[in-house]
N, CA, C and O atoms as a CHARMM CRD file, in Angstrom:
* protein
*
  260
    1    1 UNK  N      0.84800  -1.17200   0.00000 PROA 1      0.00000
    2    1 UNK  CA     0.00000   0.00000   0.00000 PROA 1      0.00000
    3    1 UNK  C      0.89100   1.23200   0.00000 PROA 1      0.00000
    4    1 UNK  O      2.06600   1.18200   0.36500 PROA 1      0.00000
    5    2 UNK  N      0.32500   2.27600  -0.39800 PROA 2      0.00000
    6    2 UNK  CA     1.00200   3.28400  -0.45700 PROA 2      0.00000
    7    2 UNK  C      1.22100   4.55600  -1.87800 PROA 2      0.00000
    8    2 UNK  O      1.29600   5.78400  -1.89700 PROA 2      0.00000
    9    3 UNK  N      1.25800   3.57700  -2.84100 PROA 3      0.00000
   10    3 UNK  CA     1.47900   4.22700  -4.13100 PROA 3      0.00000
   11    3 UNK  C      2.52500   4.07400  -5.16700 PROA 3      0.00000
   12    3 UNK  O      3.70700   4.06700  -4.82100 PROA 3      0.00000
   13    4 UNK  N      2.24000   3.96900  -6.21400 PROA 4      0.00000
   14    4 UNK  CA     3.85100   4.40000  -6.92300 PROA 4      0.00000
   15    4 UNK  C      4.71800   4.83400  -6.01500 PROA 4      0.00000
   16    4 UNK  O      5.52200   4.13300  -5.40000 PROA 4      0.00000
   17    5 UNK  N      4.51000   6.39500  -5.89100 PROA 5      0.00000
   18    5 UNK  CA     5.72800   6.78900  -5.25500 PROA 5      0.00000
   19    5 UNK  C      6.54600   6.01100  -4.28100 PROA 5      0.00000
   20    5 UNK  O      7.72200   5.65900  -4.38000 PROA 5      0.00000
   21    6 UNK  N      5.71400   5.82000  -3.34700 PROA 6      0.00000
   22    6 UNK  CA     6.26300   5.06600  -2.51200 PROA 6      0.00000
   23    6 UNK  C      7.24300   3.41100  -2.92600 PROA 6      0.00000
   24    6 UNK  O      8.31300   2.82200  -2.77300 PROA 6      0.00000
   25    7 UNK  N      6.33200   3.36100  -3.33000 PROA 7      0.00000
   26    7 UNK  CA     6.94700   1.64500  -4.07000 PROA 7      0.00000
   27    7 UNK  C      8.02200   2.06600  -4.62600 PROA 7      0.00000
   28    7 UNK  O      9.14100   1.73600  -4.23300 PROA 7      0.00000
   29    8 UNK  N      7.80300   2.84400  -5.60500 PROA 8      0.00000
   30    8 UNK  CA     9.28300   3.35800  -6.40400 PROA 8      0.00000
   31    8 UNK  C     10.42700   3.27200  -5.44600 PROA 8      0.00000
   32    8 UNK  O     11.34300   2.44900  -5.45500 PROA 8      0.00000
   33    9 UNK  N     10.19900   4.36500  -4.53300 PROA 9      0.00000
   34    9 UNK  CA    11.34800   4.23400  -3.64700 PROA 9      0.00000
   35    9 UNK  C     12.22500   2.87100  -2.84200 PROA 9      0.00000
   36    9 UNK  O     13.45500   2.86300  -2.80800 PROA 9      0.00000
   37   10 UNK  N     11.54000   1.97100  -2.33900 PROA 10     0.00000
   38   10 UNK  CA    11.67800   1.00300  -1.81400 PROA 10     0.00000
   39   10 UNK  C     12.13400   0.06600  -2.71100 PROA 10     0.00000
   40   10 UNK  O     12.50100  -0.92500  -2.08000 PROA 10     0.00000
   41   11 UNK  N     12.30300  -0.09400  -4.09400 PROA 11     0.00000
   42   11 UNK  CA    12.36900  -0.33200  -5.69800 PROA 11     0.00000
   43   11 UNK  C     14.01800   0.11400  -5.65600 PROA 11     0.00000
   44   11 UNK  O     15.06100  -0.54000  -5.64700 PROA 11     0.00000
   45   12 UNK  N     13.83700   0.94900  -5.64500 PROA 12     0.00000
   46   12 UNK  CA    15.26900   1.39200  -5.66700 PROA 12     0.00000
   47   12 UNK  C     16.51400   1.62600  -4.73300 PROA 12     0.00000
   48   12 UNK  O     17.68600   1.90000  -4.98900 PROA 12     0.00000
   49   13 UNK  N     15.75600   1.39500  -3.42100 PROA 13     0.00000
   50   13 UNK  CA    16.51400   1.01300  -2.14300 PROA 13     0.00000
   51   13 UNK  C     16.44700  -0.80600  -1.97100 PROA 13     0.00000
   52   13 UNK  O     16.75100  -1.39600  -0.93400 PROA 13     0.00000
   53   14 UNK  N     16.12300  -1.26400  -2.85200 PROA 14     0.00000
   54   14 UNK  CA    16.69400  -2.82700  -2.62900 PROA 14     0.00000
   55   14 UNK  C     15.72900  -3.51100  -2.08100 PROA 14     0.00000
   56   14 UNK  O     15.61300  -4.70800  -2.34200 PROA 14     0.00000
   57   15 UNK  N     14.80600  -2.82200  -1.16200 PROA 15     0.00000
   58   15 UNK  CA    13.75300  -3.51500  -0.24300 PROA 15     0.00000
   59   15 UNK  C     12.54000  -4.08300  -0.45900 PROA 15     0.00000
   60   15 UNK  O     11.56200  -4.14900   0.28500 PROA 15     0.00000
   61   16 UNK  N     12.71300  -4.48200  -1.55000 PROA 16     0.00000
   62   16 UNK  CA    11.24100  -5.44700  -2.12800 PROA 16     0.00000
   63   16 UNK  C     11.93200  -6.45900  -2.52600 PROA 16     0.00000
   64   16 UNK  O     12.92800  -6.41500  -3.24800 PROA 16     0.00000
   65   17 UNK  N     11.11400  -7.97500  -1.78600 PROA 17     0.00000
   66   17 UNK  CA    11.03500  -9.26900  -2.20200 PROA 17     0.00000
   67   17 UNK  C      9.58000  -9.50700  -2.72400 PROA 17     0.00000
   68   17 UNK  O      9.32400 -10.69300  -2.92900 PROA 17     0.00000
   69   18 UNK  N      8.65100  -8.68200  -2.96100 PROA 18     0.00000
   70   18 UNK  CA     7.19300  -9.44500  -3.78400 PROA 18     0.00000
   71   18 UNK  C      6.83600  -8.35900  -4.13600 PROA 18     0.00000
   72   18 UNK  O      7.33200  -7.32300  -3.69200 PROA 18     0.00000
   73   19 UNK  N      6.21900  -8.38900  -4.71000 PROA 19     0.00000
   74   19 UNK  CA     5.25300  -7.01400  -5.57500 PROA 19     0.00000
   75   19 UNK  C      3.71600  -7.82400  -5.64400 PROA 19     0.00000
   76   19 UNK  O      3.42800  -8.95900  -6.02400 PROA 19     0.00000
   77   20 UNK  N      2.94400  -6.79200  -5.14200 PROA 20     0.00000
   78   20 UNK  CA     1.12300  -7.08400  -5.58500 PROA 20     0.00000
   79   20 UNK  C      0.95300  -5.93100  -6.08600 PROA 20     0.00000
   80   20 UNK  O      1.26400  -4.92100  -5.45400 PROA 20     0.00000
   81   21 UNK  N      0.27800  -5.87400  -7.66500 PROA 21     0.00000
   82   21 UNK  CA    -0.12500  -5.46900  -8.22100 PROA 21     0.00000
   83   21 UNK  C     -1.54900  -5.52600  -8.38300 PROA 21     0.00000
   84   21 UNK  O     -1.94300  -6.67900  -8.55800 PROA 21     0.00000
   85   22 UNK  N     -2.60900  -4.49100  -8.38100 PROA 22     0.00000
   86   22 UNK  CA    -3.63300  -4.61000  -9.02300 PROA 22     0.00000
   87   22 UNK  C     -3.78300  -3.63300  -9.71900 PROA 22     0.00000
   88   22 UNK  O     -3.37800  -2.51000  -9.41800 PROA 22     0.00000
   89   23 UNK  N     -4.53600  -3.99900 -10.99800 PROA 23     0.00000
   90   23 UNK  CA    -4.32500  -2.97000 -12.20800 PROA 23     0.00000
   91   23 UNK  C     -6.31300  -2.81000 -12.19200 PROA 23     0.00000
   92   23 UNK  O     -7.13000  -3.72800 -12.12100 PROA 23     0.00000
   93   24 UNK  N     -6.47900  -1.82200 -12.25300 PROA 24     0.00000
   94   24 UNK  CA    -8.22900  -1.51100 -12.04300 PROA 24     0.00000
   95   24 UNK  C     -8.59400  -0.46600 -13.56100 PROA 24     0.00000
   96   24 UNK  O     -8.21800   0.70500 -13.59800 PROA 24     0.00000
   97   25 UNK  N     -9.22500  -0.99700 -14.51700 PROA 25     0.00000
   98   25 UNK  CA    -9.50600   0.50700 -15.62700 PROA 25     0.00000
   99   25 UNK  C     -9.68600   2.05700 -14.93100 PROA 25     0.00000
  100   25 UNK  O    -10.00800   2.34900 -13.77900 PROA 25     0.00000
  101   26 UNK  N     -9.50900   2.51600 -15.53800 PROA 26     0.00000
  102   26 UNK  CA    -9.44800   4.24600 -15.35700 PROA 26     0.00000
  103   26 UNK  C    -10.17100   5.11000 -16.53300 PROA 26     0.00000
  104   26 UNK  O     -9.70500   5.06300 -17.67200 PROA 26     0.00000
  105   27 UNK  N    -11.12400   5.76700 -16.28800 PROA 27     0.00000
  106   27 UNK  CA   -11.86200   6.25200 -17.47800 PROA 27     0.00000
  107   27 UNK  C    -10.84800   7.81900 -17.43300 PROA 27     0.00000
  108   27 UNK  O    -10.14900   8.33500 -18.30400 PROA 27     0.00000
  109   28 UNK  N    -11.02800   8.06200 -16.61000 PROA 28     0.00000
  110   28 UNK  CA   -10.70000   9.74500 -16.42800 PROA 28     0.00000
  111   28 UNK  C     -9.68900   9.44100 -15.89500 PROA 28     0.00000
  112   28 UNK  O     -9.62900   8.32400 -15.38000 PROA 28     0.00000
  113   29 UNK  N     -8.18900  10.61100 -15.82100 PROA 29     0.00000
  114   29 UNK  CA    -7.09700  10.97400 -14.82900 PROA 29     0.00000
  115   29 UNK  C     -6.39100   9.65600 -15.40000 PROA 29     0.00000
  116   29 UNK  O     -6.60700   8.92800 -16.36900 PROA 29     0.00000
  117   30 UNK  N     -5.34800   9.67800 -14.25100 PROA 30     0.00000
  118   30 UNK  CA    -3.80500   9.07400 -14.37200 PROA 30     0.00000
  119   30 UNK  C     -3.41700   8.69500 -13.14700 PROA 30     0.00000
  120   30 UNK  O     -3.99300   9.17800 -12.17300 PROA 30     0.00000
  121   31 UNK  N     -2.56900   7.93900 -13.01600 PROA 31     0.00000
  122   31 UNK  CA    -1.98100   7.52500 -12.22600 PROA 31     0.00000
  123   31 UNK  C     -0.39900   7.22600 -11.77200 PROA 31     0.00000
  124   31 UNK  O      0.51200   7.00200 -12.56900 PROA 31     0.00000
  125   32 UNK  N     -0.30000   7.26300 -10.63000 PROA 32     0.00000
  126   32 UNK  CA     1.48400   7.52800 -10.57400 PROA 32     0.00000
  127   32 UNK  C      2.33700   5.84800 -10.75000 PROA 32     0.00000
  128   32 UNK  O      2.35000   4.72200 -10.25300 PROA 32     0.00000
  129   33 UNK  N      2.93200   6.62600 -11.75800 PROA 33     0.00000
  130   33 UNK  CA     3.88600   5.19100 -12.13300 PROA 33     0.00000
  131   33 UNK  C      4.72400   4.97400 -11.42300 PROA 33     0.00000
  132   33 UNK  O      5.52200   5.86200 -11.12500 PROA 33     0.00000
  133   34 UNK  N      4.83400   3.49900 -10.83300 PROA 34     0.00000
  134   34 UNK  CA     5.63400   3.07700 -10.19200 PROA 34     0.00000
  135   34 UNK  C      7.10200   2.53600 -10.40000 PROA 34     0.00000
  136   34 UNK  O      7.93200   2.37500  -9.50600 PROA 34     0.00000
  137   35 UNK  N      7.29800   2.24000 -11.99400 PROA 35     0.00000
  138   35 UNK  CA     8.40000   2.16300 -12.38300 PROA 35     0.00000
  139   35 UNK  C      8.71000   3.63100 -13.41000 PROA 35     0.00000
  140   35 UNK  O      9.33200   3.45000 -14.45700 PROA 35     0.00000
  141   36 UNK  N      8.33700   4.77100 -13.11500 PROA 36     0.00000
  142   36 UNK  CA     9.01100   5.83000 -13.61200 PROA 36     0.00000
  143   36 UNK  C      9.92300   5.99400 -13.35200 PROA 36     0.00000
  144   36 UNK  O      9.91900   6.34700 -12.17300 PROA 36     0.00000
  145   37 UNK  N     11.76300   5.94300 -14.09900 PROA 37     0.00000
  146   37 UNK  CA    12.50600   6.66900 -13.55800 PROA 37     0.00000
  147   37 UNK  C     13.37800   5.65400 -13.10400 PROA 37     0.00000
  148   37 UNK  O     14.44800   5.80900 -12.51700 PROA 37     0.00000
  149   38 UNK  N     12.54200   4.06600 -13.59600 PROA 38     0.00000
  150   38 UNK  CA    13.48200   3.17400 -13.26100 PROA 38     0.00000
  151   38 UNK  C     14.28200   2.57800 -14.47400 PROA 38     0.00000
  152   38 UNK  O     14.95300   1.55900 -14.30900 PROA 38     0.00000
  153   39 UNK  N     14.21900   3.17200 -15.62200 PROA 39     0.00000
  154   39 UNK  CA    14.46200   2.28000 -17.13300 PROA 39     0.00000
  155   39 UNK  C     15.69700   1.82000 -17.06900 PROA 39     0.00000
  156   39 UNK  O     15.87300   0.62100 -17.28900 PROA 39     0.00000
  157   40 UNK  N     16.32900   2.30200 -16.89100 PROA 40     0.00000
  158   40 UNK  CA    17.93200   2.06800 -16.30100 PROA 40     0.00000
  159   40 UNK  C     18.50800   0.94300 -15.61100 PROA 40     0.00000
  160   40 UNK  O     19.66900   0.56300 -15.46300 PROA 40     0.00000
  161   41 UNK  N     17.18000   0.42800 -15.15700 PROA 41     0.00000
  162   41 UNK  CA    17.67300  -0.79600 -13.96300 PROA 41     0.00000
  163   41 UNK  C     16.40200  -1.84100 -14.07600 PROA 41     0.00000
  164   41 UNK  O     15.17300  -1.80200 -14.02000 PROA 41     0.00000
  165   42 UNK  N     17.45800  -2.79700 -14.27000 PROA 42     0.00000
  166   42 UNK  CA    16.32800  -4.04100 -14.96000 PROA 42     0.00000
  167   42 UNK  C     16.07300  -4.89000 -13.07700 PROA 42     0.00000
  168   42 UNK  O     16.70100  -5.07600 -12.03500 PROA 42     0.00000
  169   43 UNK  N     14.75900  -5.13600 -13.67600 PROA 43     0.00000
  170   43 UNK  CA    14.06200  -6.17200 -12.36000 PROA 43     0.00000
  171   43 UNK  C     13.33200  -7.07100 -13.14500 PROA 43     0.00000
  172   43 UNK  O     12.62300  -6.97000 -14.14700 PROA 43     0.00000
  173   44 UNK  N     13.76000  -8.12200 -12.29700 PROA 44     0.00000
  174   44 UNK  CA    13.60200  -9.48600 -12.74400 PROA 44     0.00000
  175   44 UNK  C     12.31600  -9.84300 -12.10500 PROA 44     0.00000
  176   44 UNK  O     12.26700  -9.26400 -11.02000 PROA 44     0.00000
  177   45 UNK  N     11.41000 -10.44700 -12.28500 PROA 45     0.00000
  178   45 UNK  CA    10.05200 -10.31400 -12.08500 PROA 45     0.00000
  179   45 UNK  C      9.66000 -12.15700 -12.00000 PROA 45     0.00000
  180   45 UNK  O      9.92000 -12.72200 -13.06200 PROA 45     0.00000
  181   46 UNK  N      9.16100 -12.96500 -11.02900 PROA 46     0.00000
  182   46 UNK  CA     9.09000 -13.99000 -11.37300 PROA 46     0.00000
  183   46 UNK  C      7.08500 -14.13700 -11.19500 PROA 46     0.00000
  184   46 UNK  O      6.74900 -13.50200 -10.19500 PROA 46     0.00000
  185   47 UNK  N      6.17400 -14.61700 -11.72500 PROA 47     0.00000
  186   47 UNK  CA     4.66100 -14.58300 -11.38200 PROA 47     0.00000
  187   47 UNK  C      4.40300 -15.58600 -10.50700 PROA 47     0.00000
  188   47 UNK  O      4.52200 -16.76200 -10.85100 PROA 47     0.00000
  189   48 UNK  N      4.09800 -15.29800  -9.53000 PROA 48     0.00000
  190   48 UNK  CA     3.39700 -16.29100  -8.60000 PROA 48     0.00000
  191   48 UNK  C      1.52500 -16.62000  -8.92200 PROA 48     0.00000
  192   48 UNK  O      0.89600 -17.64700  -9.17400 PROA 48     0.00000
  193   49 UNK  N      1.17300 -15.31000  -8.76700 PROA 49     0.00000
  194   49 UNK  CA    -0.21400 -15.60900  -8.97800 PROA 49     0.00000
  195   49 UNK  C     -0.92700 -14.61900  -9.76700 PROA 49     0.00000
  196   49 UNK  O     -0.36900 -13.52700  -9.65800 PROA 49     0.00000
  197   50 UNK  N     -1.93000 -14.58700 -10.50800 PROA 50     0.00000
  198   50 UNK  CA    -3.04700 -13.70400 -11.36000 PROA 50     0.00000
  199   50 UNK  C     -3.81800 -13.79900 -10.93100 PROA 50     0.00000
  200   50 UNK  O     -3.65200 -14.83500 -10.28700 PROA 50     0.00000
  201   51 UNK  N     -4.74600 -13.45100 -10.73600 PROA 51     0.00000
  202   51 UNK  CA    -6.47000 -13.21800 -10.58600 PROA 51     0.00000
  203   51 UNK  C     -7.02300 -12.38600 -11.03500 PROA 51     0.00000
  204   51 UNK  O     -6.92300 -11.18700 -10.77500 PROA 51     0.00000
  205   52 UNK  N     -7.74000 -12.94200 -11.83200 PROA 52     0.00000
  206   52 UNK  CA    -8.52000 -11.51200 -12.85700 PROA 52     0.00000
  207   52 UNK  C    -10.38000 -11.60200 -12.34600 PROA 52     0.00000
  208   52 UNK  O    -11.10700 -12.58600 -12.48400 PROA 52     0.00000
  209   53 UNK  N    -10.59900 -10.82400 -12.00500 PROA 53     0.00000
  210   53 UNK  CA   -11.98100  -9.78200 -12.00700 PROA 53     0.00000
  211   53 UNK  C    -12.48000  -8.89300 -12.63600 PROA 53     0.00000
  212   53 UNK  O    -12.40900  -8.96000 -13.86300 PROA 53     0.00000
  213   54 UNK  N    -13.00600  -8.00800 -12.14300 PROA 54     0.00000
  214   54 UNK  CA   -13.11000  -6.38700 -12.94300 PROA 54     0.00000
  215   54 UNK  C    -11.76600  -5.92400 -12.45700 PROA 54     0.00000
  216   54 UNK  O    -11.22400  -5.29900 -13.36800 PROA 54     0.00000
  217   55 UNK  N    -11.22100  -5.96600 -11.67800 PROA 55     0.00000
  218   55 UNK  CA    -9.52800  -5.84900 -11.74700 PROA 55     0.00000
  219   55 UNK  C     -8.54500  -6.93800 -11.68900 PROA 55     0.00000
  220   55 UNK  O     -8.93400  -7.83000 -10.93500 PROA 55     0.00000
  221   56 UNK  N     -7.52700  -7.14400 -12.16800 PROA 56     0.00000
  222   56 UNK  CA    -6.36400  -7.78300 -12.22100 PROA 56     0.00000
  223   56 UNK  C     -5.84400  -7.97200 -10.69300 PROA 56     0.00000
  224   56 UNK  O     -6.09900  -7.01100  -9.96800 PROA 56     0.00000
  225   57 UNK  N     -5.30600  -8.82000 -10.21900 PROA 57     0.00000
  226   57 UNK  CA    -4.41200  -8.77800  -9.15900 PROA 57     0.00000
  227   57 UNK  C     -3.35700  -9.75200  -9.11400 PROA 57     0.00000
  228   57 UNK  O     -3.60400 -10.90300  -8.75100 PROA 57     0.00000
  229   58 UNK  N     -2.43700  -9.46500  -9.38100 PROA 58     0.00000
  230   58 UNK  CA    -0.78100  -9.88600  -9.91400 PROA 58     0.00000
  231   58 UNK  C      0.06700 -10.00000  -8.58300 PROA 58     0.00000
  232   58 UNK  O      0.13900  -9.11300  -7.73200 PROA 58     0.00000
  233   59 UNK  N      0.71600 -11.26600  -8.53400 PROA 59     0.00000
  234   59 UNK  CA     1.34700 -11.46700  -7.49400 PROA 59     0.00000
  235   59 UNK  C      3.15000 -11.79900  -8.02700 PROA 59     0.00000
  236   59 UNK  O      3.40100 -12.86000  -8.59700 PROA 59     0.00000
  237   60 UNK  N      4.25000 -10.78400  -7.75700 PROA 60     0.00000
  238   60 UNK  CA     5.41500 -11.27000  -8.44600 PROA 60     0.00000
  239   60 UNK  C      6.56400 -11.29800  -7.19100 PROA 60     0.00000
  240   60 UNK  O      6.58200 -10.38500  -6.36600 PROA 60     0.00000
  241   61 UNK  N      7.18300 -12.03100  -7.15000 PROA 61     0.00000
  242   61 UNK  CA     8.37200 -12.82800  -6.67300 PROA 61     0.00000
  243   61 UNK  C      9.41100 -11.87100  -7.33000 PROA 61     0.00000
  244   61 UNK  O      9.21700 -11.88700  -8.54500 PROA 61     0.00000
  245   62 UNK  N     10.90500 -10.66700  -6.84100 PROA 62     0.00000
  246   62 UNK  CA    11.71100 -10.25700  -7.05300 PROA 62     0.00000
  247   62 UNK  C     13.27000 -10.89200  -6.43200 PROA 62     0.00000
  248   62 UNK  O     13.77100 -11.07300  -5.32200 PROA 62     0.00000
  249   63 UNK  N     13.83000 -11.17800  -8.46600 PROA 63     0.00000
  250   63 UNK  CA    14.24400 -12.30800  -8.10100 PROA 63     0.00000
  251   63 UNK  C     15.82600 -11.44300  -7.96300 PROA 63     0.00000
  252   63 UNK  O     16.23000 -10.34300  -8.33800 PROA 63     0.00000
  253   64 UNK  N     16.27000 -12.29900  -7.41200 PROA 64     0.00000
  254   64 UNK  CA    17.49800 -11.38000  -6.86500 PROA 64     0.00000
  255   64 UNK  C     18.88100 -12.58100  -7.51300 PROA 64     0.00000
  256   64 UNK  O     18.89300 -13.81000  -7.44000 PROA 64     0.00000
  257   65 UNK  N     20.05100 -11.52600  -8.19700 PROA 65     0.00000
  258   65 UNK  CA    21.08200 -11.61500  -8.94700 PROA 65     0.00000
  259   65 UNK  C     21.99100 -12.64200  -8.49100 PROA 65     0.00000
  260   65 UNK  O     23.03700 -12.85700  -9.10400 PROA 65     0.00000
């Protein structure tokens, strides 16, 4: 919880072993990207779980070098 922003940060301080994602449509507005700003630095992404609804919810494993 928290946001892009937040995630971002923690992204780039090393401190994520899982990522949950849920991706929900958006008619109006935008939203803060969580990998903005990261193109530079590859993450390895492994899928644990999907669940799709009226939103997505993505479960990924960060797999470490």
């Amino acid at each position: 919880m928290g946001g892009g922003s937040i995630g971002r940060h923690f992204i780039e301080a090393g401190l994520v072993d899982e990522l949950r994602i849920s991706l929900v449509p958006v008619l109006f507005g935008a939203g803060i990207s969580m990998f903005a700003g990261l193109e530079d630095r590859h993450i390895e992404l492994e899928p644990l779980e999907v669940i799709a609804t009226s939103t997505i919810h993505m479960r990924f494993k960060v797999v470490r070098g």
